[in-house]
MARLO-502935 format. One line per 4 residues: their letters; for each residue x, y, z of C-alpha. Coordinates in Angstrom, 1 decimal. Example, Ala and Ser with C-alpha at 12.3 -4.5 7.8 and 13.67 -1.06 7.14 Angstrom:
as = 12.3:-4.5:7.8 | 13.7:-1.1:7.1
//
This chain:
xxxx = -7.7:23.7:-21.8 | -9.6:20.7:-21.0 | -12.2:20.7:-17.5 | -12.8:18.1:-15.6
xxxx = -16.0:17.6:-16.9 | -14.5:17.3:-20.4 | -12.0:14.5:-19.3 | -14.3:13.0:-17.1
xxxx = -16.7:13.1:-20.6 | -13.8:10.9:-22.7 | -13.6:8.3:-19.9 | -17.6:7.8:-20.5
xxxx = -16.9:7.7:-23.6 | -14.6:5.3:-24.1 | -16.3:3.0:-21.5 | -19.4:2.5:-23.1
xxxx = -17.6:2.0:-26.3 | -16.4:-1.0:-24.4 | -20.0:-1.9:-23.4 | -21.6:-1.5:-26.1
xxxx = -19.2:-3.9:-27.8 | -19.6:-6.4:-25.0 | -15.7:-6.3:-24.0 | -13.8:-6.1:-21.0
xxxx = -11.8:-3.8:-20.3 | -9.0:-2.5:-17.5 | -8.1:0.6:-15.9 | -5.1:2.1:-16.8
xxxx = -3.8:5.1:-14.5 | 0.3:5.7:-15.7 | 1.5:4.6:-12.4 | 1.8:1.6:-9.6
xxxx = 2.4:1.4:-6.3 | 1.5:-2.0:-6.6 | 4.2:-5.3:-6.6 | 1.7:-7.7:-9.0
xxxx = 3.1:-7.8:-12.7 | 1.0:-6.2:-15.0 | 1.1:-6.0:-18.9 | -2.1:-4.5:-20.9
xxxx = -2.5:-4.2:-24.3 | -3.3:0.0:-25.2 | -6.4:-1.6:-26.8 | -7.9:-3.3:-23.6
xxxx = -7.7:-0.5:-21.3 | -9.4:2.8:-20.4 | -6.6:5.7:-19.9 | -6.9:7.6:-16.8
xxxx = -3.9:8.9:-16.2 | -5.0:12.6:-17.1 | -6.9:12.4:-14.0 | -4.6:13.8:-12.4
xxxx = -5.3:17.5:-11.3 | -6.5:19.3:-7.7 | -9.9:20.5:-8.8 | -10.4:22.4:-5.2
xxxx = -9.4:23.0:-1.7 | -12.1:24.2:0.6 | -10.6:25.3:3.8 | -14.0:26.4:5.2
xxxx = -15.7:22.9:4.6 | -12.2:21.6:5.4 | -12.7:19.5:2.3 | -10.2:18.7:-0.9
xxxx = -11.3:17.6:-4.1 | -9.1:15.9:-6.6 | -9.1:13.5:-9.6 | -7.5:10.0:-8.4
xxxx = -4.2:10.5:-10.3 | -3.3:13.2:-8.1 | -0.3:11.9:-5.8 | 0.2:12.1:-2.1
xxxx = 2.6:14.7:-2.3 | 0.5:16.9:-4.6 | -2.2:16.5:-2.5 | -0.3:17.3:0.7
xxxx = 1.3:19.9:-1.2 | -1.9:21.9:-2.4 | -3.5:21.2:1.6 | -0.5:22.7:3.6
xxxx = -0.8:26.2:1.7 | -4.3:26.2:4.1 | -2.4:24.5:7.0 | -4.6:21.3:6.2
xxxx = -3.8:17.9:5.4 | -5.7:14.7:4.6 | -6.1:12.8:8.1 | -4.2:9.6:6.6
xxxx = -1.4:10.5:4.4 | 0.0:7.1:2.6 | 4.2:6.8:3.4 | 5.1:7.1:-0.4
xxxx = 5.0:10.5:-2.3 | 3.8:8.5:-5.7 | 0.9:7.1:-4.1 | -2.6:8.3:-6.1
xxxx = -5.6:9.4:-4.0 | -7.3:6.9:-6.2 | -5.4:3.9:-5.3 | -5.4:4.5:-1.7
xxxx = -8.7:5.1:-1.9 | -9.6:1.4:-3.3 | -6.8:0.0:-2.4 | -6.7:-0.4:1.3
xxxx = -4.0:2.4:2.1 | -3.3:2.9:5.5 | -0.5:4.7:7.6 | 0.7:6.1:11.4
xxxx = -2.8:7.6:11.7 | -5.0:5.2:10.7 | -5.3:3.8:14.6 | -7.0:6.9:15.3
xxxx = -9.2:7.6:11.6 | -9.0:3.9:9.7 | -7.8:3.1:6.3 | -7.5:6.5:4.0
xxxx = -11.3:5.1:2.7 | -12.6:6.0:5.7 | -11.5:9.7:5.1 | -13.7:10.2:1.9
xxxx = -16.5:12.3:1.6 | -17.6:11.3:-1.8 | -16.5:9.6:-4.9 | -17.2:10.0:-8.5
xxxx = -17.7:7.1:-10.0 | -17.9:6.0:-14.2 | -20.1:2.8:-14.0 | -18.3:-0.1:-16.5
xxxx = -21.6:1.1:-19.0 | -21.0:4.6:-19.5 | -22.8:6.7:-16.8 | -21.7:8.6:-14.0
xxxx = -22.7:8.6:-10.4 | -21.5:10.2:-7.0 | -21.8:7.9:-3.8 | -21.6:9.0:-0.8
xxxx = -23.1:7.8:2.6 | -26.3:9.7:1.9 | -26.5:8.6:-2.0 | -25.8:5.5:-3.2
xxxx = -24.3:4.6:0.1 | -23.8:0.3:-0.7 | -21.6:1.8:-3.5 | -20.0:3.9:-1.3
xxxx = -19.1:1.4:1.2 | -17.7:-1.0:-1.4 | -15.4:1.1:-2.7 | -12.6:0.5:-0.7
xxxx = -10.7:-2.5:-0.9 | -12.2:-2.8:-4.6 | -9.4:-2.6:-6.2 | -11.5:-0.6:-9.3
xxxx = -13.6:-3.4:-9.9 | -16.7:-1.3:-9.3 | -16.1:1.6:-11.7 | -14.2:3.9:-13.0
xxxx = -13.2:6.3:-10.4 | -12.5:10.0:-11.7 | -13.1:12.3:-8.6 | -12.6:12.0:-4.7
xxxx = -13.9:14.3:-1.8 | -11.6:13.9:1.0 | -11.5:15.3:4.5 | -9.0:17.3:6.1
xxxx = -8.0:18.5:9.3 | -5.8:21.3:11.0 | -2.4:20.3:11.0 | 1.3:22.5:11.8
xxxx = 4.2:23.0:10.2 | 6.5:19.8:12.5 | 6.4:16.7:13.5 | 7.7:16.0:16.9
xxxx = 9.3:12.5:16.6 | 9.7:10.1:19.7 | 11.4:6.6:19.6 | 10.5:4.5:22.7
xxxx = 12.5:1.1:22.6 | 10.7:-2.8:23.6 | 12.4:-5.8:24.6 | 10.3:-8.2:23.5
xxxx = 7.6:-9.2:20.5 | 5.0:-8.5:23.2 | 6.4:-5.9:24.5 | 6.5:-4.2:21.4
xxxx = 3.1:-4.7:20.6 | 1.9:-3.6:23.7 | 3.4:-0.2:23.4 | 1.8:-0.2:20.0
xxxx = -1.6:-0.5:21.4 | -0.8:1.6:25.0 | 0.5:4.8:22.6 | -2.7:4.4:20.5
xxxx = -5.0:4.9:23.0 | -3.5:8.4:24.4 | -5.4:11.1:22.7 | -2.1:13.4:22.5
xxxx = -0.7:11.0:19.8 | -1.4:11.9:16.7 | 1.2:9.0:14.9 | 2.5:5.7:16.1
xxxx = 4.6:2.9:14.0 | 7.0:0.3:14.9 | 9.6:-1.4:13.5 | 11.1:-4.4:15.1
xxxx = 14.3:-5.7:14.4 | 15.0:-8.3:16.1 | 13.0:-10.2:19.1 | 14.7:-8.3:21.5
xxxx = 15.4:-5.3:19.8 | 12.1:-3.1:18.5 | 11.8:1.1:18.1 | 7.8:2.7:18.7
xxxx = 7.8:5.5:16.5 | 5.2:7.9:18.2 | 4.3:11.7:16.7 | 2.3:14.9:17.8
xxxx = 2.5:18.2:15.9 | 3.8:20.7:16.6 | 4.6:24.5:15.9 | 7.3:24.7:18.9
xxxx = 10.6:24.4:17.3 | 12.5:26.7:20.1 | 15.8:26.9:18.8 | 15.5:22.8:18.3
xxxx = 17.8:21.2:14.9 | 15.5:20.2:12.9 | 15.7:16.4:11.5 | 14.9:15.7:7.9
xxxx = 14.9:12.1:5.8 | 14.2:13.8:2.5 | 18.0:15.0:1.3 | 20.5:12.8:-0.3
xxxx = 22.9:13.0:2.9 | 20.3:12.1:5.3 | 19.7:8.8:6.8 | 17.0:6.1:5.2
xxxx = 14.6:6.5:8.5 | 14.9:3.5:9.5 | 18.5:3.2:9.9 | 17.8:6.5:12.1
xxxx = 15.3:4.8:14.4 | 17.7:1.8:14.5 | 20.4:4.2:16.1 | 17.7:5.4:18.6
xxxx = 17.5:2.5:20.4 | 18.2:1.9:24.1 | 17.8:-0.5:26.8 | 17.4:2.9:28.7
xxxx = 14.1:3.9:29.8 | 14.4:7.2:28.3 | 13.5:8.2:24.6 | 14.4:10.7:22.4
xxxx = 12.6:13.2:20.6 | 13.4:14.5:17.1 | 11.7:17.9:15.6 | 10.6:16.7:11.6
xxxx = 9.1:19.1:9.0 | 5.8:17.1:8.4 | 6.3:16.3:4.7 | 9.2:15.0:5.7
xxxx = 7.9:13.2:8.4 | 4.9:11.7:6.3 | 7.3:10.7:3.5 | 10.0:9.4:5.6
xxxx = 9.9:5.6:4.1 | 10.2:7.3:0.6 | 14.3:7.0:1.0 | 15.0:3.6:0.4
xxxx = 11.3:2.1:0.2 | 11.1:1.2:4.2 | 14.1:-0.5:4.2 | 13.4:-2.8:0.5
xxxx = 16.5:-0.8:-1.1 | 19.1:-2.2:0.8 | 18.5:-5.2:-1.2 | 19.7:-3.8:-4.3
xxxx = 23.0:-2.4:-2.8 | 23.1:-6.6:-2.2 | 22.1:-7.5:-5.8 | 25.1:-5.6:-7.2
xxxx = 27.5:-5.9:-4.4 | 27.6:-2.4:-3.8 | 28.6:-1.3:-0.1 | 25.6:-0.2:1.7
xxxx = 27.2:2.9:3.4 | 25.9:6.3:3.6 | 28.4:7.5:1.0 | 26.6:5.0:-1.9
xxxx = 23.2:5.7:-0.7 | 24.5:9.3:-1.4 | 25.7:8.6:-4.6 | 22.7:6.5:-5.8
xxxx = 20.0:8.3:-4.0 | 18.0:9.2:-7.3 | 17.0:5.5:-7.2 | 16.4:5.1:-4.5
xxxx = 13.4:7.1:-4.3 | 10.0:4.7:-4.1 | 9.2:5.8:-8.2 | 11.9:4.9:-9.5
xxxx = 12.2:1.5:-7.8 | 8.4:0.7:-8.2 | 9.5:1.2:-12.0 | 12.8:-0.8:-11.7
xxxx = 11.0:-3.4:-9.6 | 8.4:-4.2:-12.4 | 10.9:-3.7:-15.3 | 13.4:-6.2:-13.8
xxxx = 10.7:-8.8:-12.8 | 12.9:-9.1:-9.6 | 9.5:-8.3:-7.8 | 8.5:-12.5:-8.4
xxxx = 11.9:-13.0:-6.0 | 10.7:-11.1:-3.0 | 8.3:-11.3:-0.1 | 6.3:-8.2:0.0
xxxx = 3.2:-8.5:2.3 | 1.5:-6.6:4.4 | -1.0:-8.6:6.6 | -3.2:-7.6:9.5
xxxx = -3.3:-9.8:12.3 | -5.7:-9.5:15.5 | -3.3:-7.6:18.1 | -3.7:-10.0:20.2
xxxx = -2.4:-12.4:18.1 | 0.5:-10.1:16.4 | 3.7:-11.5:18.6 | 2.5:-14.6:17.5
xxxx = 3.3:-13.9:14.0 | 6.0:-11.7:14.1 | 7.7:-14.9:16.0 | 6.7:-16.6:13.0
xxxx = 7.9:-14.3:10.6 | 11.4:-13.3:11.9 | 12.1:-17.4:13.3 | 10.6:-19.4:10.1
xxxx = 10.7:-16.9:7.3 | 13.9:-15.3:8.6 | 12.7:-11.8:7.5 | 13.6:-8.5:9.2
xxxx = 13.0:-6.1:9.9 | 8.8:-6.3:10.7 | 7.1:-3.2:10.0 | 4.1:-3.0:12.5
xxxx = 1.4:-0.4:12.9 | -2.2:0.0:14.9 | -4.9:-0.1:12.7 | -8.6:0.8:13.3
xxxx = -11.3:-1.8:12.5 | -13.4:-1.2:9.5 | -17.2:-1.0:9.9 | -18.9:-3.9:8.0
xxxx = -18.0:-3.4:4.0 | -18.3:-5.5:1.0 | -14.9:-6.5:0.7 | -14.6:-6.7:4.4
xxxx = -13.0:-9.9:5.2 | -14.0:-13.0:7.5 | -11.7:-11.7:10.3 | -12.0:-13.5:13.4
xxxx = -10.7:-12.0:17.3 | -8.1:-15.0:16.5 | -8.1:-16.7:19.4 | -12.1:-17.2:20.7
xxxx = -12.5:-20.8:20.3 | -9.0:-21.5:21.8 | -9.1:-19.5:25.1 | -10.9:-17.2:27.0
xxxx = -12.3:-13.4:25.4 | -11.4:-11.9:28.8 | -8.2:-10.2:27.1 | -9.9:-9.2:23.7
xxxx = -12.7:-7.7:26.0 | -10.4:-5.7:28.3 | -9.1:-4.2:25.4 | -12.0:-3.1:23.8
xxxx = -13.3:-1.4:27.4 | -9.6:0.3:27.0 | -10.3:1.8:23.2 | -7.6:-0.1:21.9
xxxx = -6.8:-1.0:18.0 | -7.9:-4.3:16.9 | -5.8:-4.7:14.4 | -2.3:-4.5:13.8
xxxx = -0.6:-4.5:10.6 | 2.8:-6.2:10.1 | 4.9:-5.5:7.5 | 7.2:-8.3:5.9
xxxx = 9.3:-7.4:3.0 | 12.3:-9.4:2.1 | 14.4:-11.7:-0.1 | 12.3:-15.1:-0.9
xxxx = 13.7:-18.3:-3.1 | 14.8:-18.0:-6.6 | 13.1:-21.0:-6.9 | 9.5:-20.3:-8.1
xxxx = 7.8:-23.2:-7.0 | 9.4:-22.6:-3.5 | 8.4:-18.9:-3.7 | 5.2:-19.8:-4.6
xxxx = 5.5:-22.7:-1.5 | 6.5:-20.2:1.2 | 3.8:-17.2:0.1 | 1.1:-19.6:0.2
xxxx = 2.4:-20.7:3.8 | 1.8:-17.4:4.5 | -1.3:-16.8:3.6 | -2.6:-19.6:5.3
xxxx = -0.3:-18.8:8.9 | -2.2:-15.9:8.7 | -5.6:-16.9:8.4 | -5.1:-20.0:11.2
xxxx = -4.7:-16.7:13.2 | -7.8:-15.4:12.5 | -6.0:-12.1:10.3 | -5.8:-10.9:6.5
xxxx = -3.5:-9.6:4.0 | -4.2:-6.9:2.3 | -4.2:-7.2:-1.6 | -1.8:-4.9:-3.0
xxxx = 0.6:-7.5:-3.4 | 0.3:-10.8:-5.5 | -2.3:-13.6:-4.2 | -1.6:-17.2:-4.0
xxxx = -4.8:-18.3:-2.9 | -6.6:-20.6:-5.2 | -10.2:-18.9:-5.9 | -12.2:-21.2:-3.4
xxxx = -9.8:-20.0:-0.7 | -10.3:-16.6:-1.6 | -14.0:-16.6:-1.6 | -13.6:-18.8:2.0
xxxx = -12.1:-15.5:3.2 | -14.5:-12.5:1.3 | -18.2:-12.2:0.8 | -19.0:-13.4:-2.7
xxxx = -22.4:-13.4:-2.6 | -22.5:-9.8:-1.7 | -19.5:-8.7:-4.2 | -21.2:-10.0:-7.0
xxxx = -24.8:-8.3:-6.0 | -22.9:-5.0:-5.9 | -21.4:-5.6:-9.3 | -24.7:-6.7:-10.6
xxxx = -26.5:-3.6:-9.5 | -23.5:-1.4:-10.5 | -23.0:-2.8:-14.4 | -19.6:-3.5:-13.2
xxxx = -19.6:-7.3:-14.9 | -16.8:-5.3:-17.8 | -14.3:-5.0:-15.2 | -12.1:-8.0:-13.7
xxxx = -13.0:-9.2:-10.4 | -10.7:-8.5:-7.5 | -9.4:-12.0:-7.7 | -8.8:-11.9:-11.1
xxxx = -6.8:-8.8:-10.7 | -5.0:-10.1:-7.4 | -4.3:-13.9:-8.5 | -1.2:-16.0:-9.3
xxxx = -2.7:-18.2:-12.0 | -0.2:-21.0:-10.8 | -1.2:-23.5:-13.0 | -1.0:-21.2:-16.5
xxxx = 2.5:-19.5:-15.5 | 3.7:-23.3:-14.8 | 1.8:-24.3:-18.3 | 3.4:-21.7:-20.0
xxxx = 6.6:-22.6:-19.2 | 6.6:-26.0:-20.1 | 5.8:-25.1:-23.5 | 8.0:-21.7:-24.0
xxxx = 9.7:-22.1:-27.3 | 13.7:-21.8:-27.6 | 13.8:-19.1:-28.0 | 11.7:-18.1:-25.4
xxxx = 13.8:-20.0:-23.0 | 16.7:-18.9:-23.9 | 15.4:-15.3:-23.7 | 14.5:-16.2:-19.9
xxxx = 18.1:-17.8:-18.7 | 19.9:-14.9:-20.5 | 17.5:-12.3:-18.3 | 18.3:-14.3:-15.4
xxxx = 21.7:-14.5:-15.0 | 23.7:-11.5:-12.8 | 23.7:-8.8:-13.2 | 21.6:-8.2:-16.5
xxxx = 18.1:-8.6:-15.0 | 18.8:-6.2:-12.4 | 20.5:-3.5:-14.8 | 17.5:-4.2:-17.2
xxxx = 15.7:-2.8:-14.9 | 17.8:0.2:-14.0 | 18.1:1.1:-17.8 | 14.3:0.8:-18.1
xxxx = 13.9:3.8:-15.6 | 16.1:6.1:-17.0 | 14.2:5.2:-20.4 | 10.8:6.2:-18.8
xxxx = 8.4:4.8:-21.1 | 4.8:3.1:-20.2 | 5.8:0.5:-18.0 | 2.3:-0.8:-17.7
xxxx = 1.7:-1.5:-21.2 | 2.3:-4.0:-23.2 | 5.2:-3.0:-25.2 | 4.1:-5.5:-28.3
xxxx = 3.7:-4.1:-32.0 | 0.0:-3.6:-32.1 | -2.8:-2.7:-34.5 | -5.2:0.2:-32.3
x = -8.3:0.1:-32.9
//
């Protein structure tokens, strides 16, 4: 049976293969949890996805070390036996260590212990020439920082050191309801500062209508039912926390095993599945998310999403806005984009990083700090993240019109958007936003010049999708309207999943090499 070090070994080798030949090359790991399209050709890509085994769990050091394939629930799954888990645990189960890692993962925690990158004790890293380094803060520590958010445009990763800490068996679950966009917020920020929270989330609804989700472990179950979101006959979450709301002072308090607390936006993606109860004009009751719960697991639509190409139809952003300057937006969002409901969630602010962006307080040059500075004195996040995810235009240029309204809404309020999802800044906006000069130093120093940037592997090339279009061949047209009419896209995708193959790949007949 293969070691790590052996499979570690035919990563090296087949990246200085690339190197040596002067090509570049892309990481290929099985799986996505991202919405950007992707097709590779099997001979452009280094395969990672037998990376993908728990190499050690050190209860002692309170430490875990895995190879960044290994998914969330594997990972949580190996910790628990030592009543441990990974301080930020990512919301979906299919989630890899490795893309959380450099992909800017964060979750309920992260007001208290940052972005999941901020958890690591060490990386193992495949430079794009062959050799192998660890970083850490003590060696190779610029490296180190620059991982996250990198989006694997530094190296090959192939092993992660990550914290842990002592965790119990339950969740214990309180909803607290808010009136107001500020309101909302404000709760946000007030139940991230009390030190006997160990989760807080929010999900607003409507401007008058909003549900903070706040959590604290717990062992004491004392005769309590005990509330799950993983079965087939449970409720999607967030139709629970809908149902929880009350003008009433008072909140109520559910008991949650903790997998199924940390997992509980697997059901139904958030709340993105309803859309394809919409799409085939299916009821959305709890008796056909019964009967269709198999899909509607986050793997299989990640897999249908791509498949279908239904993902270039919908808004999926995340974007972190000063908190100060987060009613603002979610006004924004739920009056001019008409999207709802808003995920929102307290974030903690990264120390200075490469791939840090230009974030401003938001509002300095436009009013007094006096707020922003009472807030600080008072520990609280800086950031909040707000979730939008919902139906755009069929209309691509309209699409394309709205994200890029967006993006920019965003940055006049001095916030980001993390790049998961697709970018539709041109390059000169993007570089506006992120420290070239010191991107392109580290990937100097690091060899990395046989990987993609990050805005190559996050851009929209606008110009060559509408180029490409206007000179499609009949065929190729016709092959497009026949995808797009209901409901064959949509089903293309569904068959796709059951099929199972590399969804990644290119699928063209092609000569390896």
């Amino acid at each position: 049976m293969a070691t790590h070090e052996d499979r570690v070994a035919a990563v090296c080798k087949e990246v200085r293969s690339f190197y040596d030949r002067g090509e570049k090359f892309r990481i290929y790991h099985g799986t996505t949890n991202s919405t950007r399209r992707a097709r590779w050709k099997r001979s452009q890509v280094v395969d990672t996805s037998h990376l993908n085994h728990v190499l050690k769990v050190d209860p002692e050091k309170l430490l875990v070390v895995v190879e960044p394939n290994v998914p969330m629930d594997r990972l949580v799954e190996a910790t628990l036996r030592y009543n441990l888990s990974p301080p930020v645990v990512p919301e979906f189960p299919g989630i890899t260590v490795g893309g959380a890692v450099v992909g800017s993962a964060g979750e309920s925690s992260s007001f208290r212990y940052g972005l999941v990158d901020r958890t690591v004790e060490s990386v193992q890293i495949v430079l794009a020439n062959g050799d192998t380094v660890t970083a850490s803060a003590a060696e190779n520590p610029d490296l180190f920082e620059g991982i996250g958010s990198s989006f694997g445009t530094l190296g090959v990763l192939t092993q992660v050191t990550l914290r842990l800490i002592p965790v119990k068996k339950y969740v214990a679950v309180s909803y607290h309801s808010a009136t107001s966009f500020e309101a909302a917020c404000q709760k946000l920020l007030d139940f991230a500062v009390d030190p006997e929270i160990d989760f807080v989330d929010g999900i607003v609804f409507k401007p008058d209508k909003s549900v903070i989700v706040t959590g604290k472990y717990t062992d004491a179950v004392e005769g309590r039912r005990i509330q799950t979101f993983s079965q087939a006959w449970d409720q999607w979450f967030y139709i629970h926390a809908r149902q929880q709301f009350s003008t009433a002072s008072s909140s109520k308090t559910d008991i949650v095993p903790l997998t199924d607390y940390l997992f509980r936006y697997d059901r139904g993606g958030f709340w993105v599945g309803r859309f394809a109860f919409k799409y085939f004009c299916v009821p959305f009751d709890r008796l056909s998310r019964f009967l269709v719960d198999r899909f509607m697991h986050t793997r299989i639509m990640y897999h249908a999403l791509h498949e279908s190409g239904l993902g270039e139809e919908y808004i999926v952003q995340d974007l972190a806005l000063p908190s100060e300057r987060a009613p603002e937006f979610l006004r924004y969002a739920y009056g001019e984009l008409g999207i709802h409901p808003l995920w929102i969630c307290p974030l903690q602010k990264r120390p200075r990083a490469v791939m840090n962006p230009r974030m401003s307080s938001g509002h300095a040059e436009t009013s007094d700090t006096t707020s922003s500075e009472t807030e600080k004195d008072q520990g609280y996040p800086e950031i909040i993240n707000v979730g939008v995810w919902g139906e755009g235009s069929r209309n691509r240029d309209r699409f394309i019109e709205v994200n890029r309204k967006i993006e920019k809404t965003v940055q006049d309020l001095g916030g980001i958007k993390w790049l998961y999802a697709q970018t539709f800044y041109t390059e000169d906006e993007f570089w506006s936003i992120y420290d070239r000069k010191a991107y392109d130093a580290l990937r100097s120093k690091y060899y990395a010049s046989g990987l993609p940037t990050i805005y190559d592997k996050v851009k929209l090339d606008i110009a060559a999708e509408r180029k490409a279009r206007a000179e499609a061949s009949l065929y190729e047209r016709i092959k497009a309207t026949l995808k797009s009419i209901w409901p064959i896209r949509g089903a293309y995708g569904v068959l796709r999943t059951l099929i199972s193959t590399d969804y990644l790949l290119d699928r063209s007949k092609e000569k390896l090499q």
